[in-house]
C-alpha positions as CSV (number, residue, x, y, z in Angstrom):
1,X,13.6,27.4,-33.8
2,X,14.2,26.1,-30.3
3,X,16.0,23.6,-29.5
4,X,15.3,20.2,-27.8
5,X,16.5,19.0,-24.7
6,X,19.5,16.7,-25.0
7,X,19.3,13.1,-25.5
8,X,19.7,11.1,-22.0
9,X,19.0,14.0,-20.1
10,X,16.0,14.2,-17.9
11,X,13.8,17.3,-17.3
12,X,11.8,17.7,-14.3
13,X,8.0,17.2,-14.4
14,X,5.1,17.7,-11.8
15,X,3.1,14.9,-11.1
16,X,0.1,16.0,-8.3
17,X,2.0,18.1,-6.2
18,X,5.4,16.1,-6.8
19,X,8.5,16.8,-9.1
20,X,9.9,13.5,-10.8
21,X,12.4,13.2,-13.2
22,X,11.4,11.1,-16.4
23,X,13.1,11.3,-19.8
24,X,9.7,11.7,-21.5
25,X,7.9,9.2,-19.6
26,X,4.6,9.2,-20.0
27,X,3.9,5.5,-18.3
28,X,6.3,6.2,-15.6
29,X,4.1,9.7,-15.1
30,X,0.6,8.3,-15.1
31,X,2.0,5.1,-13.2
32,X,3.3,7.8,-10.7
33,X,0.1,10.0,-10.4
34,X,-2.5,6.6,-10.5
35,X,-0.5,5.0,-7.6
36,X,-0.9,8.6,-5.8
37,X,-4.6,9.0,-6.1
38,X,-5.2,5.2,-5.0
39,X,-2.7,5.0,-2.2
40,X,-3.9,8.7,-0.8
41,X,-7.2,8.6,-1.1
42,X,-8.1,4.9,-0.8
43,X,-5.4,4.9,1.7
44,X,-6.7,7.5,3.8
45,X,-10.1,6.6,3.8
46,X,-9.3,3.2,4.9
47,X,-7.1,4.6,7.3
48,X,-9.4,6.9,8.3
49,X,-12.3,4.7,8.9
50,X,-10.0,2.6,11.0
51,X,-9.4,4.9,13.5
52,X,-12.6,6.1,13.8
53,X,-13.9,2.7,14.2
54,X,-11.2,1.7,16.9
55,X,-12.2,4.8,18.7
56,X,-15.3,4.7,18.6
57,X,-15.9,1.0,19.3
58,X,-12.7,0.7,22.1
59,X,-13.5,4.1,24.1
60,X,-17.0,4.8,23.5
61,X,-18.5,1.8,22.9
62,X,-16.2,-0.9,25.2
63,X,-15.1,2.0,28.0
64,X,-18.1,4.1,28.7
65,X,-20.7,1.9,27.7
66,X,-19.2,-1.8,27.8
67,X,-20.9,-3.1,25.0
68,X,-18.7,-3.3,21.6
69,X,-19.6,-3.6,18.4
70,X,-19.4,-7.3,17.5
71,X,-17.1,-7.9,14.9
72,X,-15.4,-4.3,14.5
73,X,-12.6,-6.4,15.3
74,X,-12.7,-8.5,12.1
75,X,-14.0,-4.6,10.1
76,X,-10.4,-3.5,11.5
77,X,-8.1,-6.7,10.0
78,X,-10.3,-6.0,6.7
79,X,-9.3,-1.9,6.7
80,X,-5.5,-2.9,7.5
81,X,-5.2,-5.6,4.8
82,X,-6.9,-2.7,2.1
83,X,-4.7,-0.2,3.7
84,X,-1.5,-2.1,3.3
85,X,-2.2,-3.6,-0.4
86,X,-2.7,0.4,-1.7
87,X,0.5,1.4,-0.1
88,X,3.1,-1.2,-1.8
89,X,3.3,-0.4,-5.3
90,X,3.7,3.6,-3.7
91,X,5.9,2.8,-1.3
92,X,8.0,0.6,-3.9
93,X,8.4,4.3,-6.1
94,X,9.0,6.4,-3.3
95,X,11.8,4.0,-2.2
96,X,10.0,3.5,1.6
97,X,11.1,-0.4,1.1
98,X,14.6,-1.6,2.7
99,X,17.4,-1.5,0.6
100,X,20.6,-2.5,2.2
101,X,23.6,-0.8,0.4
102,X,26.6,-1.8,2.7
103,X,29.0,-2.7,-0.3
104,X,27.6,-0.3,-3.1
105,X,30.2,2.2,-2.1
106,X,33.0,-0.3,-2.9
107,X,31.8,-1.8,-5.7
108,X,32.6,0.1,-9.7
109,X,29.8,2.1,-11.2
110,X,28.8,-0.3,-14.1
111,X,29.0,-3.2,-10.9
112,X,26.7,-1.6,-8.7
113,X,24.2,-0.8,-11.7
114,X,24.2,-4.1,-13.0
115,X,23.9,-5.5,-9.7
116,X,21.0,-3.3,-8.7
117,X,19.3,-4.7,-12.2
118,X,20.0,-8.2,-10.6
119,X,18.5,-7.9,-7.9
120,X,15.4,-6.0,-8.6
121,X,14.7,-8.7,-11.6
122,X,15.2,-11.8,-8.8
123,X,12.3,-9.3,-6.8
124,X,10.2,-9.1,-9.8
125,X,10.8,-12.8,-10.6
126,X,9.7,-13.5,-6.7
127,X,6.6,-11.3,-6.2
128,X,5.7,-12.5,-9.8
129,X,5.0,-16.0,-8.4
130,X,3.7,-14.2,-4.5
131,X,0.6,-12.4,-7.0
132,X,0.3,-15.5,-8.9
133,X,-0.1,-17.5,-5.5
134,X,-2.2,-14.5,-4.0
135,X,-4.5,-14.8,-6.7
136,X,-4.7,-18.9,-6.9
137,X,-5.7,-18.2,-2.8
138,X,-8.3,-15.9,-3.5
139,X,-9.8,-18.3,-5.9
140,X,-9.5,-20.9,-3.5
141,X,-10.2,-19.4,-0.5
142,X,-14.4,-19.7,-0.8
143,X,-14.0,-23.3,-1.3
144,X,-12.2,-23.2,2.1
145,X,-14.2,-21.1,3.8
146,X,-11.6,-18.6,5.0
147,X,-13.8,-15.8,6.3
148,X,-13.0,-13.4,9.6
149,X,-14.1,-15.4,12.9
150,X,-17.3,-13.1,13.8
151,X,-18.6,-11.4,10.8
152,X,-17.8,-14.6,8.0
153,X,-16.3,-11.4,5.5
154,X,-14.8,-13.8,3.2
155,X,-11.4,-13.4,2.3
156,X,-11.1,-13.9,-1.3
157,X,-11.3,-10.5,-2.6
158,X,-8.8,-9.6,-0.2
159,X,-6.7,-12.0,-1.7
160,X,-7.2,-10.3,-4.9
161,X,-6.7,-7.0,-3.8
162,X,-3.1,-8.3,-3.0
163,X,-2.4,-9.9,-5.9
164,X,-3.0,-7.1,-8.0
165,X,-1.3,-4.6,-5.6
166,X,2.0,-7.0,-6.2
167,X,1.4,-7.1,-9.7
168,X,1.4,-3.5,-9.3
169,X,4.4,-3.6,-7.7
170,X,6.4,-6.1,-10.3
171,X,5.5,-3.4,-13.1
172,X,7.3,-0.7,-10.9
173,X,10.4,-2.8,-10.6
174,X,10.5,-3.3,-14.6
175,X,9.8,0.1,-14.9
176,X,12.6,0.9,-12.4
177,X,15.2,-2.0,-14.4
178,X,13.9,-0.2,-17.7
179,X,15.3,2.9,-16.4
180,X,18.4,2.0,-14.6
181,X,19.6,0.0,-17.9
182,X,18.7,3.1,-20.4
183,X,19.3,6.1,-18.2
184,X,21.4,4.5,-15.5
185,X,19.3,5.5,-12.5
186,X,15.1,5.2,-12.0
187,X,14.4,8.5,-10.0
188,X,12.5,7.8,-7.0
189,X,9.0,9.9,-6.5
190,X,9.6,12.2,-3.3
191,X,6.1,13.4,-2.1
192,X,5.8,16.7,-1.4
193,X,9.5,17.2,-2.2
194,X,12.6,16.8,-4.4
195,X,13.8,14.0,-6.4
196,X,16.7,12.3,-5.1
């Protein structure tokens, strides 16, 4: 008979390409390879689109023919505001946010764990009450008539998209405070690499 891994140790898995460490994790794996799908392909086809429409519309259209397309302008703030809402909750597990760590180094082991779960429940405790606005704006924001200046796209789904891309992003902070407190570190997802 073989014998099982040890208790509190992780063991390497591959998750689209990408090694993470997860003490038999199975949210944590389909969180990891459900945020990569979204963020790279809804990502790059948002990102893509974008640059095809601000080439096409600056040099062809605006240069050599001097006659843009009305409103790509407004298309443009739309494929930046999807871009950046599929990106967060990836960025949040790749560790691509700011984290300032000046006094980590002098502070005791059990300190700077603790304090790390601090902090990161005051950020899920914050960007609970940013997606709960987001969301109360999006509901709102029809009633306003908040739309883009040319075209009249309306903003509320936009608002939504955001809200549920911070929601997103709260559940990767508990996921990361579940982990710190039982294994005492929440691996971050390296893509196209190694786990730190």
């Amino acid at each position: 008979m073989r014998a099982g891994p040890v208790a509190g140790t992780f063991r390497p898995r591959k998750v689209l390409g990408m090694e993470t460490e997860h003490k038999s994790n199975k949210v944590v794996a389909v969180l990891d390879r459900v945020l990569m799908w979204v963020s790279l392909v809804g990502g790059g086809l948002g990102l893509g689109s974008l640059v095809v429409l601000s080439v096409f519309n600056v040099l062809i259209m605006r240069k050599a023919l001097n006659n843009p397309i009305i409103g790509a302008e407004d298309v443009m703030v739309i494929l930046l505001i999807v871009i950046v809402a599929l990106s967060i909750a990836l960025g949040a597990r790749t560790g691509a946010h700011i984290e300032i760590e000046v006094l980590e180094s002098s502070m005791s082991e059990r300190f700077a764990k603790w304090s790390l779960v601090f902090v990161k429940a005051l950020g899920v405790a914050i960007l609970a009450i940013m997606a709960w606005q987001l969301w109360h704006a999006g509901g709102s924001a029809a009633r306003f008539g908040e739309t883009t200046q040319l075209l009249l796209i309306p903003y509320g789904p936009f608002y939504y998209l955001l809200a549920l891309s911070i929601a997103v992003y709260v559940l990767v902070l508990i996921l990361d405070i579940w982990q710190i407190v039982l294994f005492g570190k929440a691996p971050k997802l390296k893509v196209g690499g190694e786990l730190e």
